[in-house]
C-alpha positions as a Python dict, from the first residue, in 0.01 Angstrom:
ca = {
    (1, 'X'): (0, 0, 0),
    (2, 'X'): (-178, -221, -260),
    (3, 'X'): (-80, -260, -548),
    (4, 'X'): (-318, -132, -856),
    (5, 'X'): (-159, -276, -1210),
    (6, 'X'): (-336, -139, -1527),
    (7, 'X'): (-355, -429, -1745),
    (8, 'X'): (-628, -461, -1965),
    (9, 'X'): (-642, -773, -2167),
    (10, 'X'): (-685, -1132, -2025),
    (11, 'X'): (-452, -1415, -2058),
    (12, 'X'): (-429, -1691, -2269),
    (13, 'X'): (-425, -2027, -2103),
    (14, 'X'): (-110, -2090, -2190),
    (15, 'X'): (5, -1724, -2116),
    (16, 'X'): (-112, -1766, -1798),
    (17, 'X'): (71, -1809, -1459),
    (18, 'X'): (73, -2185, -1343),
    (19, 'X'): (-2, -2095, -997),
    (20, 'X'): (27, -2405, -718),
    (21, 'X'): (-142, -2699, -564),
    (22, 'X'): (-143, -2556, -222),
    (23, 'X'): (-493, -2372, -104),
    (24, 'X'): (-429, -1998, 67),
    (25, 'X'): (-487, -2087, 419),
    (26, 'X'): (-774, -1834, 565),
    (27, 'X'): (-919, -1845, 957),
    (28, 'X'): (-1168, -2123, 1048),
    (29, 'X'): (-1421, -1850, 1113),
    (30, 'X'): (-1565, -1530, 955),
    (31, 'X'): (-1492, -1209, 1148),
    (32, 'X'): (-1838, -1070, 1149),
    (33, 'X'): (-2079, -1370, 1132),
    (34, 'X'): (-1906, -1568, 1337),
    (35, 'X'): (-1999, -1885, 1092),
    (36, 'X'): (-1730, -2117, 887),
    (37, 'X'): (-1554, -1948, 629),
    (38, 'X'): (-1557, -2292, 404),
    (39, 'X'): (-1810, -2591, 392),
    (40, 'X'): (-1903, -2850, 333),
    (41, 'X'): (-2215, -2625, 450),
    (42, 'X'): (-2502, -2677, 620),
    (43, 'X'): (-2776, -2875, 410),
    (44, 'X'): (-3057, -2661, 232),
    (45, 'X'): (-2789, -2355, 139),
    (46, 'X'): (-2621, -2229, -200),
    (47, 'X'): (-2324, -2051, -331),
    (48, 'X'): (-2306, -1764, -547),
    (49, 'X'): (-2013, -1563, -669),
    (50, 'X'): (-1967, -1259, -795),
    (51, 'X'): (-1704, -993, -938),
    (52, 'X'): (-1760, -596, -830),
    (53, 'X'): (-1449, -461, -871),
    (54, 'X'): (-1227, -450, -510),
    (55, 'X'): (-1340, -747, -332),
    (56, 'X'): (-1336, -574, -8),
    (57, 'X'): (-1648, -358, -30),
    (58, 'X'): (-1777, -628, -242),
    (59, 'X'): (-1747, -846, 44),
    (60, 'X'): (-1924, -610, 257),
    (61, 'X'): (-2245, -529, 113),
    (62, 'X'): (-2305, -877, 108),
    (63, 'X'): (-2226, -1018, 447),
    (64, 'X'): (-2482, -739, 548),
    (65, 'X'): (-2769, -888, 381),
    (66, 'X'): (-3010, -1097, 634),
    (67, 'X'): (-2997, -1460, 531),
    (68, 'X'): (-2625, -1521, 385),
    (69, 'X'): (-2450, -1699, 574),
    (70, 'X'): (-2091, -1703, 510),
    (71, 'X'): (-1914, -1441, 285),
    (72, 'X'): (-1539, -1489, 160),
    (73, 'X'): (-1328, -1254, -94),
    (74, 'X'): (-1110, -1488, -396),
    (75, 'X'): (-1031, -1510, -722),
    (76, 'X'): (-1235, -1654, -985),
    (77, 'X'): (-1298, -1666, -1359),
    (78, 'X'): (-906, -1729, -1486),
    (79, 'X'): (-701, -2035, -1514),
    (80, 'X'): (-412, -1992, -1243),
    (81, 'X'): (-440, -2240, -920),
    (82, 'X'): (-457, -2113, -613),
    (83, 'X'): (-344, -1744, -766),
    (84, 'X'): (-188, -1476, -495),
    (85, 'X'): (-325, -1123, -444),
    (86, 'X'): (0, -991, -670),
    (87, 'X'): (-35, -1235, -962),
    (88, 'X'): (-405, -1191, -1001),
    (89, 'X'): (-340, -811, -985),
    (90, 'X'): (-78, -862, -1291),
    (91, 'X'): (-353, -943, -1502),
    (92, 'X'): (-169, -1297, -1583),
    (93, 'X'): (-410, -1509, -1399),
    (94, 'X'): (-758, -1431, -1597),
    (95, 'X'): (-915, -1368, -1220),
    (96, 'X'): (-1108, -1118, -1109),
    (97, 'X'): (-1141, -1052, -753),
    (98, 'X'): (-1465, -1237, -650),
    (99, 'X'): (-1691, -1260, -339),
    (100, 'X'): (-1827, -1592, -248),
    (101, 'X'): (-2174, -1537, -77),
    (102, 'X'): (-2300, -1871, 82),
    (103, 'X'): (-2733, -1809, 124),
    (104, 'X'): (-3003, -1993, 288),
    (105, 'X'): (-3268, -1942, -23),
    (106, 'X'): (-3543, -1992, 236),
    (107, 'X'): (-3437, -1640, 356),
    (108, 'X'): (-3307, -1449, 60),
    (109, 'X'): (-3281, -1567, -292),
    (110, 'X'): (-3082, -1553, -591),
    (111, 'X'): (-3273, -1266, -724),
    (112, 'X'): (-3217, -1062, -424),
    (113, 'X'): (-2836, -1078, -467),
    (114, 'X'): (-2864, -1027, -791),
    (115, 'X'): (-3028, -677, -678),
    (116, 'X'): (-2717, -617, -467),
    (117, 'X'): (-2527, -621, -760),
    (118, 'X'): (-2634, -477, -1026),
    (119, 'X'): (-2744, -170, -796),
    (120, 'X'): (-2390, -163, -591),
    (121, 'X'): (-2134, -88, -891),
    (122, 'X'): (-2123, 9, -1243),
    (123, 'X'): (-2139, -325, -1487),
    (124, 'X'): (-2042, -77, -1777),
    (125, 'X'): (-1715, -13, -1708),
    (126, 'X'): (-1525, -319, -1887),
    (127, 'X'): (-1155, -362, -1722),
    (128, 'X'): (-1199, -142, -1429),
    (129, 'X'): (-1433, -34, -1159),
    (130, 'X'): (-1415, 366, -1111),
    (131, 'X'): (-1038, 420, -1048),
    (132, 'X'): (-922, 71, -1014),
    (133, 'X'): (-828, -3, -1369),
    (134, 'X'): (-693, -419, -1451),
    (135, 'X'): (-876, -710, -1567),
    (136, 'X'): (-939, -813, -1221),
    (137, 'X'): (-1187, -544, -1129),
    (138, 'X'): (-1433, -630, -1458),
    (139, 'X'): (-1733, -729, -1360),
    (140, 'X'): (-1875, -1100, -1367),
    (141, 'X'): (-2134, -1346, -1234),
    (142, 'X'): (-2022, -1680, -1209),
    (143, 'X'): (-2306, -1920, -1187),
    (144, 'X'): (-2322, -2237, -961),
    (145, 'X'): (-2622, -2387, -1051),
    (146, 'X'): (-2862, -2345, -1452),
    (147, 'X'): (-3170, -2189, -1263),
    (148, 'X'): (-2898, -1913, -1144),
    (149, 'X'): (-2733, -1923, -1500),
    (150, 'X'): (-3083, -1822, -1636),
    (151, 'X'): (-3149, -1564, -1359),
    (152, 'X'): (-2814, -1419, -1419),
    (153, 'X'): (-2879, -1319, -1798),
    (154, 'X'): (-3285, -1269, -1747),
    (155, 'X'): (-3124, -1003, -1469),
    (156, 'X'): (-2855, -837, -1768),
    (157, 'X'): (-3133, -836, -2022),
    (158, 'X'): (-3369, -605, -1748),
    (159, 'X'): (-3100, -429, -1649),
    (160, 'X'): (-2999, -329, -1975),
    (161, 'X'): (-3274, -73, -2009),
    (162, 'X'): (-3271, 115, -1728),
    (163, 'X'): (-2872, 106, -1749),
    (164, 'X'): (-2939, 310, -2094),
    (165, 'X'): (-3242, 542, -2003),
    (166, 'X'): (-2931, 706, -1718),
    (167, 'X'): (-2715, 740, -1995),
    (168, 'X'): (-2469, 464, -1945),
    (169, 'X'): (-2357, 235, -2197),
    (170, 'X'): (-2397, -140, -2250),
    (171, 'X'): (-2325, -370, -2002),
    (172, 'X'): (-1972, -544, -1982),
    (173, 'X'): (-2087, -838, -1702),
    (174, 'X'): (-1886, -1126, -1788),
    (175, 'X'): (-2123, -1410, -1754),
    (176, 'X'): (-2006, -1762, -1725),
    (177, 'X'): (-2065, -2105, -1491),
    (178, 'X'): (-1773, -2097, -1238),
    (179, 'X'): (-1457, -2331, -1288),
    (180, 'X'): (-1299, -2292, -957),
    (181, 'X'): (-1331, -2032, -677),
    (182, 'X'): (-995, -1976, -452),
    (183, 'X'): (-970, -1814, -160),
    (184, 'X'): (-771, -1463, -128),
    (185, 'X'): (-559, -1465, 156),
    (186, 'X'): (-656, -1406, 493),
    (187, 'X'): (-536, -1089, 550),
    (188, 'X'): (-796, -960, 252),
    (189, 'X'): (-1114, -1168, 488),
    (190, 'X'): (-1349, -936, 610),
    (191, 'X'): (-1049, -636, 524),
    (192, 'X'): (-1346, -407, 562),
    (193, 'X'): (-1516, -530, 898),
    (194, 'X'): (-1483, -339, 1201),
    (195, 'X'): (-1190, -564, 1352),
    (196, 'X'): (-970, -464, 1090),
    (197, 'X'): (-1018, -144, 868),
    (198, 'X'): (-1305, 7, 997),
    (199, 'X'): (-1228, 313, 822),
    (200, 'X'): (-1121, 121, 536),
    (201, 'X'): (-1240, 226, 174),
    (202, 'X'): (-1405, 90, -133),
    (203, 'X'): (-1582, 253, -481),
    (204, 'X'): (-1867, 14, -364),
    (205, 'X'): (-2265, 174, -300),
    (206, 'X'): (-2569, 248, -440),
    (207, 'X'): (-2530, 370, -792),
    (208, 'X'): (-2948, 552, -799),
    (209, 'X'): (-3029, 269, -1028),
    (210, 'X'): (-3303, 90, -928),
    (211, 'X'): (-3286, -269, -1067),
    (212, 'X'): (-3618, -428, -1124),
    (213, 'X'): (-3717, -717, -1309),
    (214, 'X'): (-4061, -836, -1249),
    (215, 'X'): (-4033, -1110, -1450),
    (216, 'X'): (-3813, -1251, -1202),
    (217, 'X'): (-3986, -1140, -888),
    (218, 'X'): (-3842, -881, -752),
    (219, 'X'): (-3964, -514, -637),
    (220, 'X'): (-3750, -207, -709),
    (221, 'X'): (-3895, -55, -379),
    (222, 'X'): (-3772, -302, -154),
}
C-alpha cells in the first residue's frame, strides 16, 4: 500500500527536507525498451521531463511513443537531494513525481510530447490529479533546453482555449527550467510494465481534448 498524503502547499527552502548526497540506485536497463536507464546518451537525443500526477502511468504513455528512447519515473521541481518516495509524498520536498522521457527529435519532437501531455491528464487540477491529492501530483513541465521553454508556454497559451470551451478552468501547469531530476527508486521503474504490475493502475488517458496548436506544428488528428 502506497502511501497518498494530502498536503497542499509547497515548502520553503529552508522548510524543506535536506535529503542526501547518495543517488537512488535503479537497474542498468529499462524493463520494456531494453535501452540504459541513465546516459550519458547517445549523441543527437534530448531530455524532457514532465509532472502528470502518479508517475507510473505517466511513465507509461510515454515509453509507448515510437522514437523515445529511454523513460525513467523521479522527482523534480523541489529542493531536497536525492528525495525518497515517502518524503516527496510528505509534501516537504517541493517535488512532484516526474517522468524523464529521453527522444531522438529526428523521430518525434518536443511538440509531440507535449501532445501526450496536455491530452493524457487534467492540467487544471492544482495540488492533485483526480483522487491523488499532495503537491507532488500538480502538474509541471520542466524545460531542458529555451526552444522547449518557448514550446512549453506557446503549448499552455493554445491549450488554454480549448481547456475553457469543455468547461474546465484555467490551467495550473507549473512551468519552470529544471534544477535537478532524481531518480525514484527502482522498485517505482517501469511499476506499470508487464514484468511487474501488469494489472497495475493509474488516473492516466485520454481526457477527449484534442490539443492542437498549429502555430507550433502539430495536427489534432494525428
Amino acid at each position: 500500500m502506497f502511501l497518498r498524503y494530502k498536503k497542499l502547499e509547497l515548502p520553503t527552502p529552508d522548510q524543506a527536507v535536506p535529503g542526501r548526497l547518495i543517488e537512488m540506485p535503479v537497474a542498468d536497463t529499462h524493463t520494456v525498451l531494453g535501452t540504459p536507464m541513465k546516459g550519458p546518451w547517445p549523441a543527437g537525443l534530448e531530455t524532457a521531463v514532465f509532472g502528470m500526477g502518479c508517475f507510473w502511468g505517466a511513465e507509461r504513455i510515454f515509453w509507448r511513443l515510437p522514437g523515445v528512447y529511454s523513460t525513467s519515473v523521479g522527482y523534480a521541481g523541489g529542493f531536497t537531494r536525492n528525495p525518497t518516495y515517502e518524503e516527496t509524498c510528505s509534501g516537504t520536498t517541493g517535488h512532484t513525481e516526474a517522468v524523464q522521457v529521453v527522444y531522438d527529435p529526428a523521430t518525434i519532437n518536443y511538440e509531440d510530447l507535449l501532445k501526450a501531455f496536455w491530452e493524457n491528464h487534467d492540467p487544471t487540477q492544482g495540488m492533485r490529479q483526480g483522487n491523488d491529492v499532495g503537491t507532488q501530483y500538480r502538474s509541471a513541465i520542466y524545460t531542458t533546453t529555451p526552444e522547449q521553454a518557448k514550446l512549453a508556454e506557446a503549448s499552455r497559451a493554445a491549450f488554454q482555449p480549448i481547456v475553457t470551451a469543455a468547461g474546465h478552468g484555467t490551467i495550473t501547469t507549473e512551468i519552470k527550467p529544471l534544477d535537478a531530476y532524481y531518480y525514484a527508486e527502482d522498485y517505482h521503474q517501469q511499476y506499470l510494465s508487464d514484468s511487474k504490475n501488469p494489472g497495475g493502475y493509474c488516473n492516466h488517458g485520454p481526457t477527449g481534448l484534442n490539443y492542437c496548436a498549429p502555430s507550433l506544428g502539430l495536427d489534432s488528428t494525428s
